[in-house]
C-alpha positions as CSV (number, residue, x, y, z in Angstrom):
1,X,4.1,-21.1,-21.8
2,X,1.5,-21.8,-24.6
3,X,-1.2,-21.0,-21.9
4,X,-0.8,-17.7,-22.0
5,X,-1.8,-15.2,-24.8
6,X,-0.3,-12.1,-25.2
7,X,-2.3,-10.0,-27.1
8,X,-2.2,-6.1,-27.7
9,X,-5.3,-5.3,-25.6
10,X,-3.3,-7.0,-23.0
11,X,-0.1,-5.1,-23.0
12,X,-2.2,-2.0,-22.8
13,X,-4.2,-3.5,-19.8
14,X,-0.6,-4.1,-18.2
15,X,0.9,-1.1,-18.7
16,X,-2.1,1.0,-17.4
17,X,-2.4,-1.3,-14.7
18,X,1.7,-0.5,-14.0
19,X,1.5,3.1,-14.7
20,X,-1.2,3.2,-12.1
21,X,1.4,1.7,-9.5
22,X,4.1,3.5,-10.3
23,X,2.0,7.3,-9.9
24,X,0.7,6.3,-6.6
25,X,4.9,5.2,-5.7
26,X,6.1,8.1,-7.1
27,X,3.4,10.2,-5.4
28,X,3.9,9.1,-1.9
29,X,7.7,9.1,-2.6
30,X,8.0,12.9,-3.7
31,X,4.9,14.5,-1.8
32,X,7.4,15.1,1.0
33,X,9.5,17.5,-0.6
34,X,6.8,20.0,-1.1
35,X,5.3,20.1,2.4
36,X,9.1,20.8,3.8
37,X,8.9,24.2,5.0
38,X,5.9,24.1,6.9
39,X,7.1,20.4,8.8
40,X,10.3,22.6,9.3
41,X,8.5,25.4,10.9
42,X,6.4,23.0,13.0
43,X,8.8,20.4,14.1
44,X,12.0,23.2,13.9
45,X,13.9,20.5,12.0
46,X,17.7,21.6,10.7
47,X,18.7,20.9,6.8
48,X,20.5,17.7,7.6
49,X,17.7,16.6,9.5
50,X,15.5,17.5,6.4
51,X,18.2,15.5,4.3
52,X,17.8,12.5,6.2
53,X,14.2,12.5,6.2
54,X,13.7,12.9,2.5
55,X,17.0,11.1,1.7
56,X,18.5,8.7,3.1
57,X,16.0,7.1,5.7
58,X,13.8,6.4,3.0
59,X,16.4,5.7,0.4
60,X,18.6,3.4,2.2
61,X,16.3,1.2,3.8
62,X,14.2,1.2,0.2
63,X,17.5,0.1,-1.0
64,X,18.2,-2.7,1.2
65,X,14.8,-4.4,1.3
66,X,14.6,-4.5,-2.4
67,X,16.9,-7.4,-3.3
68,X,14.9,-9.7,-0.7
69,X,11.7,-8.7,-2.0
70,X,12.9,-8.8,-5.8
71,X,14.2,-12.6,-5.5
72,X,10.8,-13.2,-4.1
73,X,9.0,-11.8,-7.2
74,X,11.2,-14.2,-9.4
75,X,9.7,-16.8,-7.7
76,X,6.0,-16.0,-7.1
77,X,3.1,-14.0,-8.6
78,X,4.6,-10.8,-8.8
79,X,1.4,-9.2,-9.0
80,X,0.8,-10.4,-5.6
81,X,4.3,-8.7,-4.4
82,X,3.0,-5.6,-6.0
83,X,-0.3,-5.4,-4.1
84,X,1.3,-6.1,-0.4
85,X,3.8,-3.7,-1.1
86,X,1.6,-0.9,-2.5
87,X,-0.8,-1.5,0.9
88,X,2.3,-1.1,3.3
89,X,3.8,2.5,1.7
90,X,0.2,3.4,1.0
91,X,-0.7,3.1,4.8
92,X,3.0,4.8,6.1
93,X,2.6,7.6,3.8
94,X,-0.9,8.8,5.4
95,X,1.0,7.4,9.1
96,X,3.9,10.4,8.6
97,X,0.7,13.1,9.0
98,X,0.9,11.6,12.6
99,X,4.2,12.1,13.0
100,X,5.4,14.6,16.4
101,X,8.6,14.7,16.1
102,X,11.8,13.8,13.8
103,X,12.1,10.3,14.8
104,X,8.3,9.5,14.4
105,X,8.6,11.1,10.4
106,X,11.9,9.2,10.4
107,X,10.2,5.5,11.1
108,X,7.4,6.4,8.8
109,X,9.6,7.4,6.0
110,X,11.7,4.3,6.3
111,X,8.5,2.1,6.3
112,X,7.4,4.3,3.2
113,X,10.7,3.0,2.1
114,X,10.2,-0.7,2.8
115,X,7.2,-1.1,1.1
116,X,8.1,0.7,-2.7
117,X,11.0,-1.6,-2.3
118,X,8.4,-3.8,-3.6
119,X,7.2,-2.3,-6.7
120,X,9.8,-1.4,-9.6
121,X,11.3,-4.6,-9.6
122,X,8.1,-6.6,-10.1
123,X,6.5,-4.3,-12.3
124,X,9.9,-4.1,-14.7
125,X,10.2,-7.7,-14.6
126,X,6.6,-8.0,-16.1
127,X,6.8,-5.3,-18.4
128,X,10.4,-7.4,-20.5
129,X,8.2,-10.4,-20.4
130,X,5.5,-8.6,-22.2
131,X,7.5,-6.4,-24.3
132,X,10.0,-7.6,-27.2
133,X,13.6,-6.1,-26.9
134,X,12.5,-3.3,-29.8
135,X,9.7,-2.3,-27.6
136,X,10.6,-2.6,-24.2
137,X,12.3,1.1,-23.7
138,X,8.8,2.5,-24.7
139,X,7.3,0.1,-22.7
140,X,9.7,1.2,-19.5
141,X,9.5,4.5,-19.9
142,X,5.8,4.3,-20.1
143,X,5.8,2.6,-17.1
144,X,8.2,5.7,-15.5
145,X,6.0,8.2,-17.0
146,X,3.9,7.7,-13.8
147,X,6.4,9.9,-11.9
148,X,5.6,13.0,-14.3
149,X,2.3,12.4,-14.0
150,X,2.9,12.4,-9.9
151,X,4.6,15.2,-9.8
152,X,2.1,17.3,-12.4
153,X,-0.5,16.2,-10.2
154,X,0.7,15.6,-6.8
155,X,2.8,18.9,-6.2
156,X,0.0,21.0,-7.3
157,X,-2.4,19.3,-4.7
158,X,-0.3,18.8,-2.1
159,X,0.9,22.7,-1.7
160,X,-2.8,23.8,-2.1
161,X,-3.9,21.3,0.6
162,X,-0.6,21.8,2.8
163,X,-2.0,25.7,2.4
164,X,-5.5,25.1,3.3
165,X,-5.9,22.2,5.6
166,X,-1.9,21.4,6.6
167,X,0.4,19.2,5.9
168,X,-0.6,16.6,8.2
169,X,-4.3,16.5,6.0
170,X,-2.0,16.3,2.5
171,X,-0.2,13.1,3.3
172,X,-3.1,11.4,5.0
173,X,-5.3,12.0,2.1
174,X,-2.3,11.3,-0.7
175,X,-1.6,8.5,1.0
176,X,-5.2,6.5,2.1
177,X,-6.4,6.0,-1.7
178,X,-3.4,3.2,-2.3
179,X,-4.7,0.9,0.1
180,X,-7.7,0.5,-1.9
181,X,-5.7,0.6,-5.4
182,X,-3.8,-2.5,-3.8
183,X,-6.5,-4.8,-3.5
184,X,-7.5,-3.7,-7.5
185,X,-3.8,-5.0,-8.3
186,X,-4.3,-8.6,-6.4
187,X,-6.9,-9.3,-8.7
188,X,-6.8,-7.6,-12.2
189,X,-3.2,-7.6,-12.8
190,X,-2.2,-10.8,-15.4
191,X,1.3,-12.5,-14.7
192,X,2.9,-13.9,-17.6
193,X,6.0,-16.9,-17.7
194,X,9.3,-15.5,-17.5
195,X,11.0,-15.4,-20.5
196,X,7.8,-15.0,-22.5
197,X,8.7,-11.9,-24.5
198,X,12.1,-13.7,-25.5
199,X,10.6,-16.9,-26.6
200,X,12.1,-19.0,-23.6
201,X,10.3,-21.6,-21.6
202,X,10.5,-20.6,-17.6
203,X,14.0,-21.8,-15.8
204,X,14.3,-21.8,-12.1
205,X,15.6,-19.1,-10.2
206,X,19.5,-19.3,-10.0
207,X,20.9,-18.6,-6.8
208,X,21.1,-15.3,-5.3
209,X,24.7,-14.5,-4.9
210,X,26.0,-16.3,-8.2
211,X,23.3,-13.7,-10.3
212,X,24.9,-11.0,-8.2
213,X,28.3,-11.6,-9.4
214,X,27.1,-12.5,-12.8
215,X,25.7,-8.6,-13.0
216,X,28.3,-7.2,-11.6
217,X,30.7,-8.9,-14.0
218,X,29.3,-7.1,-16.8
219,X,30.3,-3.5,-16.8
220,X,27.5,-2.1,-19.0
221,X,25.1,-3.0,-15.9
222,X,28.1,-1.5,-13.4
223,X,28.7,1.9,-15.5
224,X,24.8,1.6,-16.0
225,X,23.6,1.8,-12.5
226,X,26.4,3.9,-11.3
227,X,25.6,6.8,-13.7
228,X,21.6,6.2,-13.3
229,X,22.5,6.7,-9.0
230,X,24.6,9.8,-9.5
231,X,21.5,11.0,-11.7
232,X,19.6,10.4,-8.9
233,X,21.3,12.1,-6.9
234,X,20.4,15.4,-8.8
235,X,16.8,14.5,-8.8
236,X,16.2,13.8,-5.6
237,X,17.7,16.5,-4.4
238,X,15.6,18.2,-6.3
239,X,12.8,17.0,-5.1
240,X,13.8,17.5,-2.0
241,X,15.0,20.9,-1.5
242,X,13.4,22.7,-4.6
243,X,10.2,23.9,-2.6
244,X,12.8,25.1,0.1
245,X,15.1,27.0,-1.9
246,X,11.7,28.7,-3.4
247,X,10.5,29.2,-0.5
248,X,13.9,30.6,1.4
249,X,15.5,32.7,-2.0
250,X,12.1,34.1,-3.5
251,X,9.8,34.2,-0.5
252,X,7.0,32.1,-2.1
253,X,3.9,30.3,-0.6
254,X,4.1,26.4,-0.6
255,X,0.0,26.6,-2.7
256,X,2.0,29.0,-5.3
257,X,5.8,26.4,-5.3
258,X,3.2,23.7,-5.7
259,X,1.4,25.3,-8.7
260,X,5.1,25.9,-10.5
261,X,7.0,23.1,-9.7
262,X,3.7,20.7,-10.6
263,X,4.3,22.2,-14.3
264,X,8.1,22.5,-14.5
265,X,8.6,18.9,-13.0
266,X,5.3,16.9,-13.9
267,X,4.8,18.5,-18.1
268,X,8.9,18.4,-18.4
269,X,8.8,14.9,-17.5
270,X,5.8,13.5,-18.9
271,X,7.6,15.0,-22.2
272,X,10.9,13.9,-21.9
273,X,10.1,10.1,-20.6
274,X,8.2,9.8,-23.6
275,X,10.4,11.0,-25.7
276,X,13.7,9.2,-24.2
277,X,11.6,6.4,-24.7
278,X,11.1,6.5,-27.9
279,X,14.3,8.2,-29.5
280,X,16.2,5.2,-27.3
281,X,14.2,2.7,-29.4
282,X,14.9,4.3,-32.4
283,X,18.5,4.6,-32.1
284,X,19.1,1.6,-30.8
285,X,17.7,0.0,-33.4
286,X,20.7,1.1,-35.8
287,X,23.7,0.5,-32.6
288,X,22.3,-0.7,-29.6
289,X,25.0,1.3,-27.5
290,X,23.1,4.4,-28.1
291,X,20.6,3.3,-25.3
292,X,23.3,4.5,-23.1
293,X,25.3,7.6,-24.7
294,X,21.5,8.8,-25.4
295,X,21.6,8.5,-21.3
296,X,25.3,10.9,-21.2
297,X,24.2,13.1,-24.2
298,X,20.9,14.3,-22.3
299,X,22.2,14.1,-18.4
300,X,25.4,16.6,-19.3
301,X,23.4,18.8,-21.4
302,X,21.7,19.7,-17.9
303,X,23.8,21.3,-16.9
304,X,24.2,25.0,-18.0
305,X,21.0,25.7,-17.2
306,X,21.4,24.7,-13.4
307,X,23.6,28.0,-12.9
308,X,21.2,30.1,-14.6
309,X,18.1,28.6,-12.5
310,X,19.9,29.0,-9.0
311,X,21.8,32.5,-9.9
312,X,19.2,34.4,-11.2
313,X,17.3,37.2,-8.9
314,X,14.0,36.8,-10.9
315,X,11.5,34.1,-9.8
316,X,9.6,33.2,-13.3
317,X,13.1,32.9,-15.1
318,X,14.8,30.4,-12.6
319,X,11.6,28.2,-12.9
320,X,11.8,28.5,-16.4
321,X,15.7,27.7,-16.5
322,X,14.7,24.4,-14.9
323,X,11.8,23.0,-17.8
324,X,14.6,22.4,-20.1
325,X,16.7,20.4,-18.3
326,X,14.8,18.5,-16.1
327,X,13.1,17.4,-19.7
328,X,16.2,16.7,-21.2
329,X,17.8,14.4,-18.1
330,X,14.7,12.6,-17.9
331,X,15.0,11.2,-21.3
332,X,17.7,8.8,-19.5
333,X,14.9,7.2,-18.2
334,X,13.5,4.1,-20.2
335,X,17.0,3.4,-22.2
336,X,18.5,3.0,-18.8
337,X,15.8,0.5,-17.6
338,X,15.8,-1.6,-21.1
339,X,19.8,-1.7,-20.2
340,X,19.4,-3.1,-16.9
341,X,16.8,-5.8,-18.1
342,X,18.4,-6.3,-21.8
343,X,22.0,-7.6,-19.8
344,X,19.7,-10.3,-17.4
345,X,18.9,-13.7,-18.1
346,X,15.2,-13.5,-18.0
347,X,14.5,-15.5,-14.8
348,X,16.6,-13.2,-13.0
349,X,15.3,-9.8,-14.4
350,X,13.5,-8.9,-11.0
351,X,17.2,-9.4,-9.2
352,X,18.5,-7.6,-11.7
353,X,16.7,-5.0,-10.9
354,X,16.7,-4.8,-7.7
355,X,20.4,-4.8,-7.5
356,X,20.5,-2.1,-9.9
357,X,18.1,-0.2,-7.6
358,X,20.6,-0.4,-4.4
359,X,23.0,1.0,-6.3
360,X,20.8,3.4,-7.2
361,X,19.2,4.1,-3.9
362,X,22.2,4.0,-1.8
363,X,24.3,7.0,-4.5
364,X,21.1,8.9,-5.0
365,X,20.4,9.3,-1.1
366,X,23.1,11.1,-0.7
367,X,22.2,14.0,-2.8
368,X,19.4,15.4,-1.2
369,X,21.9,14.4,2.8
370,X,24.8,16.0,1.0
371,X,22.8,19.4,0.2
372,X,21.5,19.9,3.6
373,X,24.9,19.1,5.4
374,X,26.3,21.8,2.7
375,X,23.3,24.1,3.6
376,X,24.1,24.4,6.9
377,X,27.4,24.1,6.7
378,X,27.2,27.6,3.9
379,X,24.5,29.6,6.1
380,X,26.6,31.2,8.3
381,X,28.5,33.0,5.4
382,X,25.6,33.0,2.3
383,X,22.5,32.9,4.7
384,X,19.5,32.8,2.5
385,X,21.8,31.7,-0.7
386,X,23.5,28.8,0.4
387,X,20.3,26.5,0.1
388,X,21.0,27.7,-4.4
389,X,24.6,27.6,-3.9
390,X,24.3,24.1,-2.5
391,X,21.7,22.6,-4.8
392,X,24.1,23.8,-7.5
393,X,26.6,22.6,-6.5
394,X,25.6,18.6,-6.0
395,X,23.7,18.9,-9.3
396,X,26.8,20.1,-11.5
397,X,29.1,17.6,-10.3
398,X,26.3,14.6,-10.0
399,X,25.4,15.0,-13.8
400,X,28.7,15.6,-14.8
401,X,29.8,12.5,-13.3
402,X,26.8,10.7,-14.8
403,X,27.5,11.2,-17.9
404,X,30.5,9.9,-17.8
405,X,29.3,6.1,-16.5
406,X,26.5,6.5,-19.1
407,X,29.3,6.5,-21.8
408,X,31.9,4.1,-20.4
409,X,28.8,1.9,-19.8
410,X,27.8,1.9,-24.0
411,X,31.6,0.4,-25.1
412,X,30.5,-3.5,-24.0
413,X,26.7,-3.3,-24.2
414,X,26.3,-5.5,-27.5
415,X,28.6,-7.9,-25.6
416,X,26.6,-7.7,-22.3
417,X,23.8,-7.5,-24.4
418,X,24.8,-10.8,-26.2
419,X,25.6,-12.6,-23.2
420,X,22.7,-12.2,-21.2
């Protein structure tokens, strides 16, 4: 462990390097969303086909392939884990503009799946054995602030290409650049011991099902990746099904959803990461539980303003409704990692998680599956509305029920804390 010096310029190297990964993931996760209505028109897909697609086929198999890949990262170069796994969802992103029909986007969103199984574990691993407890929900949630940056950027030029050139063209050329991003990663991106951060000398990876218990024993990790998959839920939903309810309730181009949703999601994000990020730190440092009722405080305040965003008649104020609390929910964001890696023995921190992440995954798929089964379930009575009504729906009860984990999950943190 002496070998290797951590210095400042370092961390900063790291956590550019990460942020980097986690834009392009974020990007080729979330471009789909936005080009929805015109692969519905094309490939005359239903809701709960468009559920599936941008739910649970990518979520489920992203999911499952993440513990495997995760106990691999414990045990070799994770950097090297990083860069295979960025070249595979790079390359199935850009294969979905090739898609014909529902099962062909299907098997390319799974693949797309597969491969960012690879990446958040490996890169929060390395980012808690750079980063000191006091540092490491700043560090995390610079490392998630890649999604707002995604989002800012991605939407915008995804609904202006999808305009222009088609869909097809926006995920081919969204998707290409990874590959080459990849073979950066393999050979700039340092790997430091495990443990380094905490002052402990490497141990060898425990085996797989006895650190699977050991989490799962601890109800702060439970309560913790419960609430964060509910949250999820909302999100992705959002994601999902935002440029369709636009596009259905207020008759809007996909260049002009792009242009709003790019600021509403991307600038409240980028805000409220940093900011969860560093109020988590902050409090914690005075009662370490706060890193999680931070988490229920911000996810319920969410709330009220869903009903105002997917009531109102008037376009600019039901974008508008939605800045706040997609700001405020986000803040969740790096407490909720620094729990998940602050209750695992170091050598297990990739497991860790990537268990957390299944949870994660396998709750928050349903939400955008659930609002398209609801969708088409409410059209024959709402028409237009019942995309809102739906969305509205999931997201009230998902952050309501969020919140509540997020608190139970704070009572035995200092324990869980103390144990791990």
């Amino acid at each position: 462990m002496n070998a290797f010096t951590v210095t400042e310029g370092l961390r900063r190297r790291v956590l550019a390097l990460l942020f980097v990964v986690a834009f392009l993931n974020y990007l080729d996760r979330n471009v789909i969303g936005i080009l929805m209505p015109a692969i519905k028109r094309e490939l005359a897909l239903s809701d709960t086909e468009i559920g599936f697609i941008t739910g649970i086929a990518y979520s489920l198999f992203y999911a499952v392939m993440g513990v495997p890949i995760a106990r691999l990262a414990d045990r070799v170069p994770r950097r090297n884990v990083i860069a295979v796994a960025m070249a595979v969802w790079s390359a199935m992103t850009a294969a979905c503009g090739l898609a014909a029909n529902f099962w062909q986007l299907s098997l390319a969103r799974i693949m797309v799946g597969v491969g960012e199984a690879g990446a958040t574990p490996s890169s929060h691993s390395l980012i808690a054995d750079l980063f000191e407890k006091s540092r490491r929900a700043t560090a995390l949630a610079v490392y998630a602030l890649g999604s707002g940056v995604a989002l800012l950027v991605g939407l915008f030029a995804a609904g202006w290409i999808t305009e222009t050139l088609g869909w097809r063209t926006a995920v081919i050329v969204i998707g290409a650049p990874g590959i080459l991003v990849a073979i950066l990663i393999a050979r700039a991106l340092p790997d430091p011991p495990r443990g380094f951060a905490d002052g402990r000398a490497p141990v060898p990876q425990p085996p797989f099902w006895p650190t699977v218990r050991l989490l799962l024993s601890r109800s702060t990790f439970v309560h913790n990746s419960i609430g964060a998959g509910l949250y999820a839920a909302m999100y992705f939903g959002f994601l999902s099904w935002l440029p369709s309810f636009f596009s259905r309730s207020h008759h809007l181009g996909i260049a002009t959803i792009g242009a709003w949703l790019s600021g509403v999601f991307g600038a409240s994000q980028i805000v409220g990461t940093i900011l969860g990020g560093v109020v988590g730190d902050r409090l914690a440092r005075g009662d370490m539980r706060w890193l999680m009722w931070l988490c229920s405080l911000v996810t319920i305040s969410a709330v009220p303003f869903f009903f105002l965003a997917f009531q109102t008649s008037s376009t600019a104020l039901a974008f508008f409704a939605l800045v706040l609390p997609i700001l405020l929910s986000v803040m969740q964001s790096g407490p909720q990692h620094a729990t998940t890696q602050g209750v695992a023995p170091p050598a297990t921190r990739a497991t860790a998680s990537a268990v957390y992440l299944l949870i994660v995954s396998l709750i928050g798929g349903l939400g955008p599956q659930f609002i398209g089964l609801l969708s088409d379930a409410l059209t024959p009575s709402l028409g237009e509305a019942a995309l809102g009504r739906s969305i509205l729906i999931v997201a009230s009860v998902c952050c309501v029920w969020s919140a509540v984990h997020f608190w139970l999950a704070g009572r035995r943190l200092i324990e869980d804390f103390a144990r791990a």
